[in-house]
N, C-alpha and C positions, 0 to 999 in steps of 0.2 A: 222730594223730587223737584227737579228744576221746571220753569215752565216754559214749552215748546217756543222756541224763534220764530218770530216770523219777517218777512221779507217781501215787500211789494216790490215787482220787477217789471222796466219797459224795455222790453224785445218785440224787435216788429220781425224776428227769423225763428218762426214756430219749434224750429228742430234743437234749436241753439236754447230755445228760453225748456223745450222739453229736458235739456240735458240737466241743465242748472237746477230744473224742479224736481231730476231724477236721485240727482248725484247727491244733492242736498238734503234730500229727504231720509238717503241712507245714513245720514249723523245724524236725524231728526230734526231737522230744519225745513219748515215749513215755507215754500214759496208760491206765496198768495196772496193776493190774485198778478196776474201775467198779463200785463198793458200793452197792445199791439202798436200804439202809437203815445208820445207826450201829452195830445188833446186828450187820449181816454182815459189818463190818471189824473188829468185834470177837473175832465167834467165828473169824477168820481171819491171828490174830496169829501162827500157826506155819507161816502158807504165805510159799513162797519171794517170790512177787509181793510180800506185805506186805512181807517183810524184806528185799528188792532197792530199795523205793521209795527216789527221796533224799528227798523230798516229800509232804506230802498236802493236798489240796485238799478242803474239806467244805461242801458246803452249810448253812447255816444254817440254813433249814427244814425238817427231816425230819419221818414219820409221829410215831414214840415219842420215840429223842433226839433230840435237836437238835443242830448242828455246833458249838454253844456245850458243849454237855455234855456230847460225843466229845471233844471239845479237854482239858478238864477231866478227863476219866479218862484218855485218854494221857499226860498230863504227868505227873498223879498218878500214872502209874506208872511213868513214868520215861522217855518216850519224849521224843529230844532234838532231833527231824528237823522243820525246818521246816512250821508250819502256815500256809496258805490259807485263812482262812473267806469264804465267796462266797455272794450273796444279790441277789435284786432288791430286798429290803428296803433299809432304810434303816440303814448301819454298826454294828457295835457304839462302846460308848464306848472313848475309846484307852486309859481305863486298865485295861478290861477286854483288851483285846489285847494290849497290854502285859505282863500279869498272865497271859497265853496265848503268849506270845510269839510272838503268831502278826501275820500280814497280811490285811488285808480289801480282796477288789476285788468292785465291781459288776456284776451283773449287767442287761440284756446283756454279754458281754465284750466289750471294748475290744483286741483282737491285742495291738497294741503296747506297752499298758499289762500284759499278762498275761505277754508274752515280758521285761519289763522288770522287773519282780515276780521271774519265779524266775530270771534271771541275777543279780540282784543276792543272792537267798538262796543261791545257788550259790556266789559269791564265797567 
């Protein structure tokens, strides 16, 4: 038996991060815990949820930081775990993701394109 995904995610749009937790969870993907803002995945680097994720998924438009520059301070600090940036906006550039080593999917989500995303960063 394989063991359950998990996914630390910053959505500061309650109904948006509900969907993600719902839609996910019917492939058994665990989306836990659900960061209202960049500060509170921040000040929450020593809880076990953060340090169980395999994953993090980050909105790009928050309140202060932005999931552009959540991305940017966890790498800067050495964090090696797959990032998600996610937006209804319009992508970042690849060499900026690149440069974040991270993935951009759009929003609305797409299921299949989202369960496709983190099987392959799973790999």
């Amino acid at each position: 038996m394989t063991e359950t995904i998990k996914i630390a995610y910053v959505e500061d749009e309650p109904s948006i991060a509900q969907l993600l937790v719902s839609g996910l969870g019917l492939f058994g993907i665990e989306v836990k815990p659900v960061y209202m803002s960049a500060e509170a995945l921040l000040a929450s680097m020593e809880d076990p949820n953060f340090l169980e994720a395999d994953m993090f998924f980050f909105d790009i438009r928050l309140p202060k930081m932005t999931g552009l520059e959540l991305a940017r301070e966890l790498r800067h600090r050495g964090e090696t775990r797959p990032f998600v940036l996610v937006s209804a906006w319009p992508a970042p550039g690849k060499q900026e993701l690149d440069e974040l080593n991270a993935q951009f999917l759009p929003k609305p989500f797409d299921f299949p394109d989202v369960i496709a995303t983190i099987q392959e960063l799973m790999k």
